[in-house]
C-alpha positions as CSV (number, residue, x, y, z in Angstrom):
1,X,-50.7,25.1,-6.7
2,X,-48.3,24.5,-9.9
3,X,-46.9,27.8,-9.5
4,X,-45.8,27.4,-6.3
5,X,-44.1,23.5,-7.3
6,X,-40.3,25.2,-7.8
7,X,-40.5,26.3,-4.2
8,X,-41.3,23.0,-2.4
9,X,-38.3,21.6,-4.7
10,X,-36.2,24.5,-3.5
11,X,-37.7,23.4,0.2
12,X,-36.8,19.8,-0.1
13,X,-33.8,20.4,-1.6
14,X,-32.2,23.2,1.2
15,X,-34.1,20.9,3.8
16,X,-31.7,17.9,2.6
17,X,-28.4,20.0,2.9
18,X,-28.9,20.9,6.1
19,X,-29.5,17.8,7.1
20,X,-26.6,16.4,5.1
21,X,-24.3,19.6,6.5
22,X,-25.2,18.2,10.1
23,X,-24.3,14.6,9.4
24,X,-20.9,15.6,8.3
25,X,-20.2,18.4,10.5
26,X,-21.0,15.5,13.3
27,X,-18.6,12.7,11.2
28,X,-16.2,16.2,11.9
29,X,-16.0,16.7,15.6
30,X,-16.6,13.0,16.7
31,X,-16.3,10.6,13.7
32,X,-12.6,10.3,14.8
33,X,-13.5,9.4,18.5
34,X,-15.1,6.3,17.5
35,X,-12.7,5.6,14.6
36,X,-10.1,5.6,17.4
37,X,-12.1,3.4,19.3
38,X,-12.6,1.0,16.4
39,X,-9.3,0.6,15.7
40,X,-7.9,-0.1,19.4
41,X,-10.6,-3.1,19.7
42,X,-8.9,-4.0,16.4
43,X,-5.6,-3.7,17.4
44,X,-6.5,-5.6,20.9
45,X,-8.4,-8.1,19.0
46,X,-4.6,-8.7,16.7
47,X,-1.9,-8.2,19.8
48,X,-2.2,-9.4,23.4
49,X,0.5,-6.4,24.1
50,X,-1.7,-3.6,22.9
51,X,-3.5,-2.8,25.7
52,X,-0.8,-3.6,28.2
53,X,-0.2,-0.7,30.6
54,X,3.7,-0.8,29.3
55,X,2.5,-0.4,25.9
56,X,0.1,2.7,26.7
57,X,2.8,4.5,28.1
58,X,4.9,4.3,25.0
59,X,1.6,5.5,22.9
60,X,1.4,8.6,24.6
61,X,5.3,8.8,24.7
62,X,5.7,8.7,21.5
63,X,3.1,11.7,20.4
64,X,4.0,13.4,23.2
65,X,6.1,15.9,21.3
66,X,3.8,16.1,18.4
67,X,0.8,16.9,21.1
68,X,3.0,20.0,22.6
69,X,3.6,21.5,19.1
70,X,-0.2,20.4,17.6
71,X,-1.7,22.6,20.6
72,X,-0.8,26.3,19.4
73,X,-0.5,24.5,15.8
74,X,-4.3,24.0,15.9
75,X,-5.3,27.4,17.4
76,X,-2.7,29.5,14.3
77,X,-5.0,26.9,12.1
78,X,-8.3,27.9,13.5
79,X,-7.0,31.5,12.8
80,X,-6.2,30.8,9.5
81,X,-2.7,30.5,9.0
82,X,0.0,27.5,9.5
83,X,3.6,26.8,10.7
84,X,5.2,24.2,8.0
85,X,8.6,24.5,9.8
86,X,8.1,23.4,13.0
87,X,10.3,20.7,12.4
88,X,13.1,23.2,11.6
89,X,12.7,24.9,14.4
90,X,12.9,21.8,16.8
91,X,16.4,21.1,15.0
92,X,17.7,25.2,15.6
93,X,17.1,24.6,19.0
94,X,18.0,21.3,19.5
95,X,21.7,22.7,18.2
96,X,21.8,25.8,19.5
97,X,21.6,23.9,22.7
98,X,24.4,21.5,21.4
99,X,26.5,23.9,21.0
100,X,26.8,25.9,23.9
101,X,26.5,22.8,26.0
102,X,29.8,22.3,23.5
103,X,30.9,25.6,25.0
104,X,30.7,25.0,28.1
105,X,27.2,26.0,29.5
106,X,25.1,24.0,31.7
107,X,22.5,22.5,30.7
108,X,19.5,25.3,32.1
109,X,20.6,28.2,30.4
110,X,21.5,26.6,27.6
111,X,18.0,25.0,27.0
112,X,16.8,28.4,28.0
113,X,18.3,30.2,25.3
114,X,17.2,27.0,22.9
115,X,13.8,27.7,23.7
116,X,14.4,31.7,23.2
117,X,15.7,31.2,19.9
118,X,12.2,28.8,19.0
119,X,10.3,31.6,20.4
120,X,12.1,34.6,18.6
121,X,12.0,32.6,14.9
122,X,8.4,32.3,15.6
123,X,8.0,35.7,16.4
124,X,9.5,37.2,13.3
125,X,7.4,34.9,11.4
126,X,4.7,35.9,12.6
127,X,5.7,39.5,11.9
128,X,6.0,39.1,8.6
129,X,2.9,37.1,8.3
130,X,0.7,39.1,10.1
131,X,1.7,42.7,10.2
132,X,3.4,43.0,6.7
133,X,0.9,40.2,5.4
134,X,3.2,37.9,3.2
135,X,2.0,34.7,2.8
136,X,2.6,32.2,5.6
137,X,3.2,29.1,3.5
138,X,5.6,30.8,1.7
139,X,7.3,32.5,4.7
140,X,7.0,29.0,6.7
141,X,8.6,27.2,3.9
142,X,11.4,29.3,3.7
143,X,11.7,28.8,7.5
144,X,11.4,25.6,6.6
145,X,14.7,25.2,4.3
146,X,16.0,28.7,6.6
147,X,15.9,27.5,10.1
148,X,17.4,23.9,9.0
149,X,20.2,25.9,7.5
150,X,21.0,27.9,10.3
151,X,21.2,24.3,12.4
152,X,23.6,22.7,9.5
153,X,25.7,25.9,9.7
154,X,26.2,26.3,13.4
155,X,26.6,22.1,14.0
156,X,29.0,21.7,10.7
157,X,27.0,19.1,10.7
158,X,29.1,17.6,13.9
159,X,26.4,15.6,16.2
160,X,26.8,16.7,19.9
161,X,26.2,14.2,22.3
162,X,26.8,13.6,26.1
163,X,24.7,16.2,27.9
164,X,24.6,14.7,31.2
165,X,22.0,12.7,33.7
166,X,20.5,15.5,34.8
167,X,19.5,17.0,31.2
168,X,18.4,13.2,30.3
169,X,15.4,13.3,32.8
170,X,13.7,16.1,30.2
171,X,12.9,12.9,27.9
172,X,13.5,10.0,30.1
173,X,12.5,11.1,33.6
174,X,9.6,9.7,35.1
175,X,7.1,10.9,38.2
176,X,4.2,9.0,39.6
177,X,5.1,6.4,37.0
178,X,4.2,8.7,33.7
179,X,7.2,9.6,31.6
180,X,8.1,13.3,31.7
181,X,7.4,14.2,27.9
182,X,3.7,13.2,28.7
183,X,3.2,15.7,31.6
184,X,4.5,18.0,30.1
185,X,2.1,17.3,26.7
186,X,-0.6,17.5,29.4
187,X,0.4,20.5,30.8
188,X,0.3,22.4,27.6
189,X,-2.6,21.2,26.6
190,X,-4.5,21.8,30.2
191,X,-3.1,25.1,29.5
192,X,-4.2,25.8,25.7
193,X,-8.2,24.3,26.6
194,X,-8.2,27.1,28.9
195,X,-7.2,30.0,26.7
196,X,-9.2,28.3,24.1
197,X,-12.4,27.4,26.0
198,X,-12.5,29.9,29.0
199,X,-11.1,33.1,27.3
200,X,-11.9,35.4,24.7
201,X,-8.7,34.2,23.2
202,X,-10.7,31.2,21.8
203,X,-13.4,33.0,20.4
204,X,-11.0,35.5,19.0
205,X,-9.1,33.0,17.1
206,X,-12.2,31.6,15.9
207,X,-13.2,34.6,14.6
208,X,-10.5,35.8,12.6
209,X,-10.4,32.5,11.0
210,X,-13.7,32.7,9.9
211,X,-13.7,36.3,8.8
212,X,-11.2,38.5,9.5
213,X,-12.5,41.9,8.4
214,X,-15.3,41.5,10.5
215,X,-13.8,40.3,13.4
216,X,-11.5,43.5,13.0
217,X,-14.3,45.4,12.6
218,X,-15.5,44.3,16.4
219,X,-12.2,44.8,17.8
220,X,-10.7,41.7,17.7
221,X,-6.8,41.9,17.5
222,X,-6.5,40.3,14.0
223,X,-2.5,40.7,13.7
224,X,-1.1,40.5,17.8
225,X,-3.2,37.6,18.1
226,X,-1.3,35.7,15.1
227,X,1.8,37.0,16.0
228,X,1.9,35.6,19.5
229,X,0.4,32.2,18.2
230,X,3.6,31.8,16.0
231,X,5.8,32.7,18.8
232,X,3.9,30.1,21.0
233,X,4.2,27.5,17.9
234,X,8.1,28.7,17.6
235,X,8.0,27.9,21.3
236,X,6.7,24.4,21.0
237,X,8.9,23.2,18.2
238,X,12.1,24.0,19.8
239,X,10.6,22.7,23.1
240,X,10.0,19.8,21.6
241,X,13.6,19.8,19.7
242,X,14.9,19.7,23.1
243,X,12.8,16.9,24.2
244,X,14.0,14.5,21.6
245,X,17.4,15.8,21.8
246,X,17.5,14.7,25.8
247,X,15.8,11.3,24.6
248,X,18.3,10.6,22.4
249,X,21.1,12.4,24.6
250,X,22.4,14.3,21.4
251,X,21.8,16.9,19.0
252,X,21.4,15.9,15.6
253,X,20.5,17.2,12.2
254,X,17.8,14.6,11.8
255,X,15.5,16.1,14.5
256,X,12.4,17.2,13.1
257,X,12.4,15.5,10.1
258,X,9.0,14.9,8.7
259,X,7.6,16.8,11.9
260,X,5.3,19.5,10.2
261,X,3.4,16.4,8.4
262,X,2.5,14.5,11.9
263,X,1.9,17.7,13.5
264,X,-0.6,18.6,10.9
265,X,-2.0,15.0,10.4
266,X,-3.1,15.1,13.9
267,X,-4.4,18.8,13.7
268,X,-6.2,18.1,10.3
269,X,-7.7,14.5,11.7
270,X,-9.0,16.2,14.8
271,X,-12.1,18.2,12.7
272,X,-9.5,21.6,12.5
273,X,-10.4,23.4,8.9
274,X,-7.4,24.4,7.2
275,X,-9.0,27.4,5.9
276,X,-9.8,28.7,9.6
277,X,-12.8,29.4,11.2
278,X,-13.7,26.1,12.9
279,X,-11.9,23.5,15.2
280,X,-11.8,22.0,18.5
281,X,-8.6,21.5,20.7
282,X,-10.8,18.2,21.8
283,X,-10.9,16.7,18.4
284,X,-7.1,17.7,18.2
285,X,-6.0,15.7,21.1
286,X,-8.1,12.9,19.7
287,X,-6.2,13.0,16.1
288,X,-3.0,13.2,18.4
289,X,-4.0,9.7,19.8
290,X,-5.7,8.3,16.6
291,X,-2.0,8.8,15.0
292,X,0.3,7.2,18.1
293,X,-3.2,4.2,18.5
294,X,-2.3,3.9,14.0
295,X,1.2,3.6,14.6
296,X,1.5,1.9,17.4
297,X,-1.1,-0.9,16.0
298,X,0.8,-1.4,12.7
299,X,3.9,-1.9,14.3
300,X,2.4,-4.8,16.5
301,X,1.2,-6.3,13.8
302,X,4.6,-6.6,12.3
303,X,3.5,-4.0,9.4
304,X,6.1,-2.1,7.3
305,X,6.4,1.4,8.1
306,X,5.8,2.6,4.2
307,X,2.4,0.8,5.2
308,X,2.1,3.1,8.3
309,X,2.8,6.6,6.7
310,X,0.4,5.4,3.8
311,X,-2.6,4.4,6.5
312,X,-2.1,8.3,7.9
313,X,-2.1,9.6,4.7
314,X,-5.5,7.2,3.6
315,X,-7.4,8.7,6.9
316,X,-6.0,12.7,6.7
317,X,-7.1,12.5,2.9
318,X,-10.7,11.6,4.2
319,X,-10.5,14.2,6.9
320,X,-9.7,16.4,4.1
321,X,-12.8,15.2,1.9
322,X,-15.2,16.0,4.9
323,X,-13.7,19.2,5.1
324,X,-14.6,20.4,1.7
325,X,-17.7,18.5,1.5
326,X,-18.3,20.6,4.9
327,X,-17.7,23.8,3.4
328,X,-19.4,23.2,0.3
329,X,-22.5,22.6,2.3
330,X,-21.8,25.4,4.3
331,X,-22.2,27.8,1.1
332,X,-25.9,27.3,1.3
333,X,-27.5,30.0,3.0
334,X,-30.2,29.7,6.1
335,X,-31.8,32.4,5.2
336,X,-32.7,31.3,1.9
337,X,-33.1,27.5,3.4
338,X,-35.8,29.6,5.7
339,X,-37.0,31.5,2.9
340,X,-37.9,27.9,1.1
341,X,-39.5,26.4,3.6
342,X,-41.8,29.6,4.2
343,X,-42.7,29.5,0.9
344,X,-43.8,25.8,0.8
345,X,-45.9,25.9,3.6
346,X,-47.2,29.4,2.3
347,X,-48.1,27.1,-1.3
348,X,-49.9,24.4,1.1
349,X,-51.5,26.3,2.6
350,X,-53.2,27.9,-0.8
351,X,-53.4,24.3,-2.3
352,X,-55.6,23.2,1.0
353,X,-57.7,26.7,0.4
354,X,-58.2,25.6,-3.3
């Protein structure tokens, strides 16, 4: 029976990470829900206005933009690789649009071609990432600094302004009393939950985030699928440039600024692991909320807004925590957990014989 001791340690021990790997893998895909419910019973409890209908609308206002751009954010995540200038990219295309409105254009084809220029930038990034396999947070960073440059050299740096009533109802229109930017946040993510959910696409993307030799090895299309994701996230950003710029009824340089870090807040808050391989668009939309609920919150309470960037910082670096405490815990093998336990009850089974 002493012989057999080191195996019901083993036993215990593997029985106790699982265990501990399913508590935290929970915390991961619904810790946030009831977070965000915690703190909008807080925030009601502090501010008669919180929960006003008025105030609602300008929650989901305000993250509508970063939804649009978190959806194919999350999914090039889950795959494994990231888009750090998103916020660039909103900027490109909020000038390009400035400019040929400038010119002359009307306001359609010139957003048109905006949103064409987001989508090819993303598509040569995505190139380079995923056929000729650079790196994509150092080809993102230098889109980063690259696609702000272009924006500072076409503009001069001039802000455009003036684009017209009809172009304002992009960021300012209503319809069956919900602000436009919000339908259209829902829209895009109606439309990502089904690729995700109810085609292989989500699977897919799964996949090759999790291991992508082996889902190449089953046919999975390990380099088109990245490269249309960073067309779609190129896609986002400068539809999402083009929202802010009809909010603000001009095109200036300080779009996008600080954009990649809410994006990836809410994408990193909503249980997506930024080395791939796991990730809900459910949880994502959830961080989305958790971040306007935060902000929103703070700022009813009268709180700074140094206070506000360092509360989203204090929650994504415990998102973060559970991320690598998930991993770590997923290092341990279930065969070998199986293995254990087998071997305890064979040992118990001797020790009852004896």
């Amino acid at each position: 029976m002493v012989q057999h001791a080191p195996s019901l340690g083993r036993a215990a021990g593997h029985t106790s990470a699982q265990r501990l790997r399913g508590i935290v893998g929970w915390a991961q895909r619904n810790g946030l829900f009831f977070a965000l419910l915690i703190i909008v019973v807080f925030f009601a409890t502090r501010s008669d206005r919180f929960l006003t209908l008025t105030n609602l609308h300008v929650v989901l206002l305000q993250v509508a933009v970063v939804g649009i751009i978190a959806v194919p954010g999350a999914m090039l995540l889950t795959a494994g690789y990231v888009d750090l200038a998103i916020g660039s990219i909103a900027v490109l295309g909020s000038v390009v649009f400035g400019e040929l409105m400038n010119a002359g254009w009307s306001a359609a084809p010139a957003s048109l071609i905006a949103l064409l220029v987001g989508l090819g930038w993303g598509l040569a990034t995505g190139y380079v990432v995923a056929y000729l396999g650079f790196s994509p947070v150092v080809v993102t960073l230098g889109g980063l600094a690259g696609a702000r440059g272009v924006a500072e050299i076409l503009s001069q740096g001039f802000t455009k302004y003036g684009f017209g009533s009809g172009f304002a109802q992009l960021g300012n229109g209503e319809f069956l009393g919900i602000d436009t930017p919000v339908w259209i946040f829902l829209l895009v993510f109606l439309l990502g939950s089904y690729a995700w959910y109810q085609t292989p696409l989500g699977r897919h993307i799964t996949a090759i985030g999790a291991e992508r030799a082996a889902a190449h090895s089953l046919g999975v299309a390990t380099r088109r699928i990245p490269f249309l994701l960073y067309g779609a996230s190129g896609l986002a950003a400068a539809l999402g440039g083009l929202i802010v710029t009809s909010q603000l009824d001009a095109a200036s340089l300080s779009i996008g600024i600080n954009l990649e870090l809410s994006v990836l807040s809410a994408i990193l808050l909503g249980g997506v692991s930024f080395t791939g391989g796991r990730g809900s668009l459910f949880g994502v939309l959830i961080g989305v909320l958790f971040i306007g609920a935060l902000d929103n919150g703070l700022v009813q309470m009268n709180v700074g807004p140094y206070y506000q960037r360092a509360a989203v910082g204090l929650a994504l670096v415990l998102a973060a925590a559970l991320d690598v405490l998930y991993q770590h815990l997923d290092r341990i093998p279930v065969e070998a957990s199986e293995t254990a336990e087998s071997d305890a009850r064979l040992a118990a089974g001797k020790g009852g014989a004896a």
